[in-house]
C-alpha positions as CSV (number, residue, x, y, z in Angstrom):
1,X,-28.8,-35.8,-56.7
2,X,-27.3,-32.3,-57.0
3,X,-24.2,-33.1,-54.9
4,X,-23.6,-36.7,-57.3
5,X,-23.8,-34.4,-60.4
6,X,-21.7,-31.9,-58.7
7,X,-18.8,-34.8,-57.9
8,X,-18.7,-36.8,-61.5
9,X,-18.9,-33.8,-63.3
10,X,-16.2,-32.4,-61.5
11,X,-14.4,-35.0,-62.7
12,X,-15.0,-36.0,-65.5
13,X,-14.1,-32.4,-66.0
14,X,-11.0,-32.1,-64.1
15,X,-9.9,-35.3,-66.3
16,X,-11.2,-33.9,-69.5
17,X,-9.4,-30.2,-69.0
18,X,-6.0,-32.2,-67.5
19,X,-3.7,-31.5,-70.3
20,X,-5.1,-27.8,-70.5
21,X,-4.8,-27.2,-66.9
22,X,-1.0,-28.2,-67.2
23,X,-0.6,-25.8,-70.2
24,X,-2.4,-23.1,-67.9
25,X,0.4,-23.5,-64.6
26,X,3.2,-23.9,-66.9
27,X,1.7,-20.5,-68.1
28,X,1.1,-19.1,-64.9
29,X,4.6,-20.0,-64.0
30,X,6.3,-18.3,-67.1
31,X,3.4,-15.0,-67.3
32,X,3.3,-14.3,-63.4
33,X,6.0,-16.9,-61.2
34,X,4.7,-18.4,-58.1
35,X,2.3,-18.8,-56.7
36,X,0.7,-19.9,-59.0
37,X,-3.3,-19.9,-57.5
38,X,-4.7,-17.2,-55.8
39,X,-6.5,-18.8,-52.5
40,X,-8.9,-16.4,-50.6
41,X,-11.4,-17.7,-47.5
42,X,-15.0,-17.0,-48.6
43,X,-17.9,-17.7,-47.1
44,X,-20.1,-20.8,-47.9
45,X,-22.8,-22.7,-47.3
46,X,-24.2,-22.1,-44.0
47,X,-21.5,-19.5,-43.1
48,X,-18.9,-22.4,-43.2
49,X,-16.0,-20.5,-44.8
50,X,-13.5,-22.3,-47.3
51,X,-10.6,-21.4,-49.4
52,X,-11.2,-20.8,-53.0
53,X,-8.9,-21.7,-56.0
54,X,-8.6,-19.8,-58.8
55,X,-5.4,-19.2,-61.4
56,X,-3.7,-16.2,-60.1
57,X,-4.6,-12.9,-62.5
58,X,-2.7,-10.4,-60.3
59,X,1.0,-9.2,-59.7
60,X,2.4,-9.6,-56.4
61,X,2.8,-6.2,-54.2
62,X,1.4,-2.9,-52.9
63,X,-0.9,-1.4,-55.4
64,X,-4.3,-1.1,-56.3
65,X,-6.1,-4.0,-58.6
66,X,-5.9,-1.8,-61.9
67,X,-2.3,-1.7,-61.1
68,X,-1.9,-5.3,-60.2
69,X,-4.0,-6.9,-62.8
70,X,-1.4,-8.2,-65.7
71,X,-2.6,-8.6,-69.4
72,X,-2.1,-12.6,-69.3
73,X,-4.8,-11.9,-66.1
74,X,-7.0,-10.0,-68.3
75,X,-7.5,-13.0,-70.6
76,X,-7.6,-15.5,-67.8
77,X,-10.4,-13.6,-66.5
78,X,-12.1,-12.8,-69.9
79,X,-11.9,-16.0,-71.1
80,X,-13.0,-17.4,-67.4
81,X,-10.3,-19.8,-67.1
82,X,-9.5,-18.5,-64.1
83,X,-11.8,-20.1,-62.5
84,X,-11.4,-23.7,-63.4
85,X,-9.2,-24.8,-60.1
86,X,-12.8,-24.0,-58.8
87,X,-13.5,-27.2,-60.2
88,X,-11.3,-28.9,-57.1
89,X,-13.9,-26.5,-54.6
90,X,-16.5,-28.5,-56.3
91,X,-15.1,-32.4,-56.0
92,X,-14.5,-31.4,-52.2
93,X,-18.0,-30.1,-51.4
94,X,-17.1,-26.9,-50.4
95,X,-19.0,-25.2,-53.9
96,X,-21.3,-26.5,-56.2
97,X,-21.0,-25.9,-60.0
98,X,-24.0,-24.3,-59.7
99,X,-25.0,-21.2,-56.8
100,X,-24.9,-17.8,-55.8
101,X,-20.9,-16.8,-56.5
102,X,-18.4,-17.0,-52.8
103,X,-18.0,-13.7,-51.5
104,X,-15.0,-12.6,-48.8
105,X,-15.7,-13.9,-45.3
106,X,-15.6,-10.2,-44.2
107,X,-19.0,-9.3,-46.5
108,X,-20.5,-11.9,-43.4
109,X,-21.4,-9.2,-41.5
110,X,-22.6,-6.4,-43.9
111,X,-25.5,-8.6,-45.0
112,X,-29.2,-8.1,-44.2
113,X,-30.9,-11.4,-42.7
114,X,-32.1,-11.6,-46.3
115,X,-29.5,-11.2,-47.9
116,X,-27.6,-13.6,-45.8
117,X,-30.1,-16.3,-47.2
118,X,-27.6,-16.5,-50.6
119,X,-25.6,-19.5,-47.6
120,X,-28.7,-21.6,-47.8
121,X,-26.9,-23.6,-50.7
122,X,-23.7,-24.6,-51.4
123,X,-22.5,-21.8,-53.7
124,X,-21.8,-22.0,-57.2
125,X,-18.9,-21.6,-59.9
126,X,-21.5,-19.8,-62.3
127,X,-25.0,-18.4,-60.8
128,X,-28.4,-17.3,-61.8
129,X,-26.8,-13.5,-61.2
130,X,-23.9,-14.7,-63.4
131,X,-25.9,-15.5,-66.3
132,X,-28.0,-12.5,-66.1
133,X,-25.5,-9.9,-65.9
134,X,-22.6,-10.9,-63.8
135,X,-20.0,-8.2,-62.5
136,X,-22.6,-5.7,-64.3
137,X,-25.3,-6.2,-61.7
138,X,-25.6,-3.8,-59.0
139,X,-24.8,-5.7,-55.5
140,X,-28.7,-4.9,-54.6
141,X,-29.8,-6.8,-58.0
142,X,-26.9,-9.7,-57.8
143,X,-28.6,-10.7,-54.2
144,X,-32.3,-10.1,-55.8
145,X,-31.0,-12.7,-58.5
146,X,-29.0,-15.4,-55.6
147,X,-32.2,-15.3,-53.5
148,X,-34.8,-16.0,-56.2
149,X,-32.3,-19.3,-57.2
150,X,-32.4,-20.3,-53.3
151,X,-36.1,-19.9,-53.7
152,X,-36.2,-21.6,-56.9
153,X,-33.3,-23.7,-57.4
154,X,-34.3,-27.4,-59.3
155,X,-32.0,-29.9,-61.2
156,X,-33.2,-28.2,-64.7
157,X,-33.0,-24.8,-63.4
158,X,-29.4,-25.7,-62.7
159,X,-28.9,-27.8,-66.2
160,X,-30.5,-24.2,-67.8
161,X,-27.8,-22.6,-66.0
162,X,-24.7,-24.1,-67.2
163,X,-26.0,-24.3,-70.9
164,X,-26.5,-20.6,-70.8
165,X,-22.9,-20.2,-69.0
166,X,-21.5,-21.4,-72.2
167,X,-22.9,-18.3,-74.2
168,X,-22.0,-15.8,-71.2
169,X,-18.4,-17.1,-71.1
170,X,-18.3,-16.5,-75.1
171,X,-19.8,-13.1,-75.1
172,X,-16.8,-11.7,-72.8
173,X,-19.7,-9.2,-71.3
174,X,-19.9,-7.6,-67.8
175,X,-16.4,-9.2,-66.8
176,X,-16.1,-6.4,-64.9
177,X,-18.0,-3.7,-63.0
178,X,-17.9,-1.0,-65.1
179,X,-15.0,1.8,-64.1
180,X,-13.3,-1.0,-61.9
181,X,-10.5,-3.7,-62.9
182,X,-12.6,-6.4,-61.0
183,X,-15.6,-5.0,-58.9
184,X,-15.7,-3.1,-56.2
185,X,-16.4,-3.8,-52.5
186,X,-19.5,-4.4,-50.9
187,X,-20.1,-2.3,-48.4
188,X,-23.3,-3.3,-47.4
189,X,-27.1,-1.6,-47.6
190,X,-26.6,1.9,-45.9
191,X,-23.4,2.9,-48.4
């Protein structure tokens, strides 16, 4: 039932938000130039790893992310609508809209064997860590918060999910880790 919902809500969505994704690229292409998406190979369910889609929010080029992060990528990120090409990750099976967030392939091998549980599920465009603190969480809380969904993870749980997405997304909060222009890189338990 969860992958159905997952594909006609993907598009009904991807149909619904058409117009507004063609006002985002012609964006993207005036704001940043090409390319336009940022692709990056995380890891999904299962360990299978998969290229993510999201709208570009960084300058091309040497540079830490402070440096690289453009104001036009501040909003996309505030605002979340850099994400929404994730919708595409969804209609192909490789993420669900709901799950623990994709991390970098190279986290793969920095995970504790519970920890690693997160790839029992497909993961998710928004998460029970993402409704409960998001880039705020410390890595040891966000995987607290991905295994207790794996654990606990129903149809409603993920309906509850999405609806409180909405009010996350509008309250602009923990978009960030705090003192860092995204988050900053797991490293795994012992650091």
């Amino acid at each position: 039932m969860k992958r159905f919902f997952d594909i006609v809500a993907s598009l009904l969505l991807l149909c619904a938000l058409c117009l507004p994704l063609i006002i985002l690229v012609v964006l993207q292409l005036v704001k940043l130039g090409r390319p336009i998406f940022f692709r990056q190979t995380r890891t999904g369910q299962n360990g299978h790893a998969f290229d993510i889609l999201k709208f570009r929010t960084m300058r091309n080029g040497a540079g830490n992310d402070a440096e690289r992060l453009t104001t036009w990528g501040q909003f996309l990120r505030s605002t979340s609508l850099d994400e929404l090409p994730e919708l595409w990750n969804v209609l192909t099976g490789d993420m669900s809209l709901v799950g623990p967030r994709p991390l970098p392939t190279i986290y793969l091998e920095r995970y504790s064997a519970e920890q690693a549980r997160r790839h029992e599920v497909r993961p998710g465009i928004t998460g029970w860590a993402q409704i409960n603190g998001r880039n705020g969480l410390t890595w040891q809380r966000q995987f607290e918060l991905d295994l207790w969904y794996v654990e606990n993870r129903s149809f409603l749980l993920d309906l509850k999910i999405l609806c409180l997405t909405i009010s996350t997304v509008l309250r602009r909060e923990n978009i960030s880790e705090e003192g860092q222009a995204t988050r900053s890189e797991f490293l795994g338990d012992e650091h």
